[in-house]
C-alpha positions in Angstrom: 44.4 84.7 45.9 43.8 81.5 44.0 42.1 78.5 44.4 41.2 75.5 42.2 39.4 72.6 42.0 39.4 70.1 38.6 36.2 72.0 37.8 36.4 75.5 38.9 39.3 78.2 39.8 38.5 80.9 42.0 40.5 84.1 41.7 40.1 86.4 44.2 41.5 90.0 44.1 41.9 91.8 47.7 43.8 94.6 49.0 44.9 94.5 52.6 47.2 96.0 54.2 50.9 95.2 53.5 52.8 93.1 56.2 49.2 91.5 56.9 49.8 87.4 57.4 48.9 85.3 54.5 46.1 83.8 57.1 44.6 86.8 57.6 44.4 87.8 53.6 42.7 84.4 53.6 39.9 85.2 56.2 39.3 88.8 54.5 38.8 86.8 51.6 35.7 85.3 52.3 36.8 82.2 50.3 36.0 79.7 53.2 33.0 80.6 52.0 33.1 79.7 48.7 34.7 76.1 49.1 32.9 75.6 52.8 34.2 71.7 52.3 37.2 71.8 50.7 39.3 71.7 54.4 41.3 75.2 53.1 41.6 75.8 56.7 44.3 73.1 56.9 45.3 73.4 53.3 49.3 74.2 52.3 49.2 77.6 51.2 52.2 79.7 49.1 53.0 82.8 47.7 53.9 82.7 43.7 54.4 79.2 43.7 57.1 79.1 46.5 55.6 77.2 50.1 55.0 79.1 52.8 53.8 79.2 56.1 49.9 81.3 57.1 51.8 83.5 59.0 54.2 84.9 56.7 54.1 88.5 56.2 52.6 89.6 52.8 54.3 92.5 50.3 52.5 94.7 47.7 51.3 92.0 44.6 51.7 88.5 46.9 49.4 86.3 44.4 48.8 83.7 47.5 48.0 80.0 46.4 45.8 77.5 48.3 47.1 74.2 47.0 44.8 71.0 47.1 46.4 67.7 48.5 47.4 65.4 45.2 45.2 62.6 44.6 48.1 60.4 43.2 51.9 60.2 44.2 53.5 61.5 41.0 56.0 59.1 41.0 53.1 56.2 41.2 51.5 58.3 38.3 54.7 57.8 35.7 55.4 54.3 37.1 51.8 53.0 35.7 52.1 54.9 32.7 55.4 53.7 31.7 54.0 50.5 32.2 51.3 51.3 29.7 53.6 52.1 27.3 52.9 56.3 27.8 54.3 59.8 29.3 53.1 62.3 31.0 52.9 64.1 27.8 50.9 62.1 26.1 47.4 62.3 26.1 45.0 58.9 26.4 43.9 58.8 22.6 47.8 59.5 21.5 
C-alpha cells in the first residue's frame, strides 16, 4: 500500500487474505493512523495505477494506491506556464 504526501511516502507492506476488499487492506493497515488528517477515508484509491472502487476484490501482489486530491487543474498548470514562456519539463532556473 502506498501513500504520499510532498514530504513523505509511506509504503506499507501487508499480507491479507486474497479476495479481501481494498477497504479492508486499508483498515488492516493501520495507515489512518499514520496520516490521521489527511481525509484517506474519502480519498480515491487504485490498484497499480488503474481507479478503483474500496470494495474491489484484491489478488496476490495488488500494490494499492491512496491518491491525494490535486492542488492545481493540470490543464490550469500548462496554461500559466506557457504563458511564462515554459513546459512542464522544464525546471524554474532553466
Amino acid at each position: 500500500m502506498v501513500y504520499a504526501t510532498a514530504e513523505r511516502q509511506e509504503l506499507i507492506e501487508l499480507s491479507i487474505e486474497e479476495g479481501s476488499s481494498v477497504e479492508e487492506a486499508i483498515s488492516e493497515s493501520a495507515i489512518y493512523s499514520v496520516f490521521p488528517d489527511h481525509g484517506l477515508d474519502k480519498a480515491r484509491v487504485g490498484v497499480w495505477g488503474r481507479p478503483v472502487d474500496r470494495s474491489h476484490k484484491l489478488c496476490a501482489g495488488d500494490r494499492i494506491e491512496i491518491y491525494r486530491p490535486l492542488r492545481m487543474d493540470p490543464r490550469e498548470s500548462r496554461r500559466m506556464l506557457a504563458e511564462q514562456g515554459r513546459t512542464m519539463n522544464q525546471g524554474a532556473d532553466d
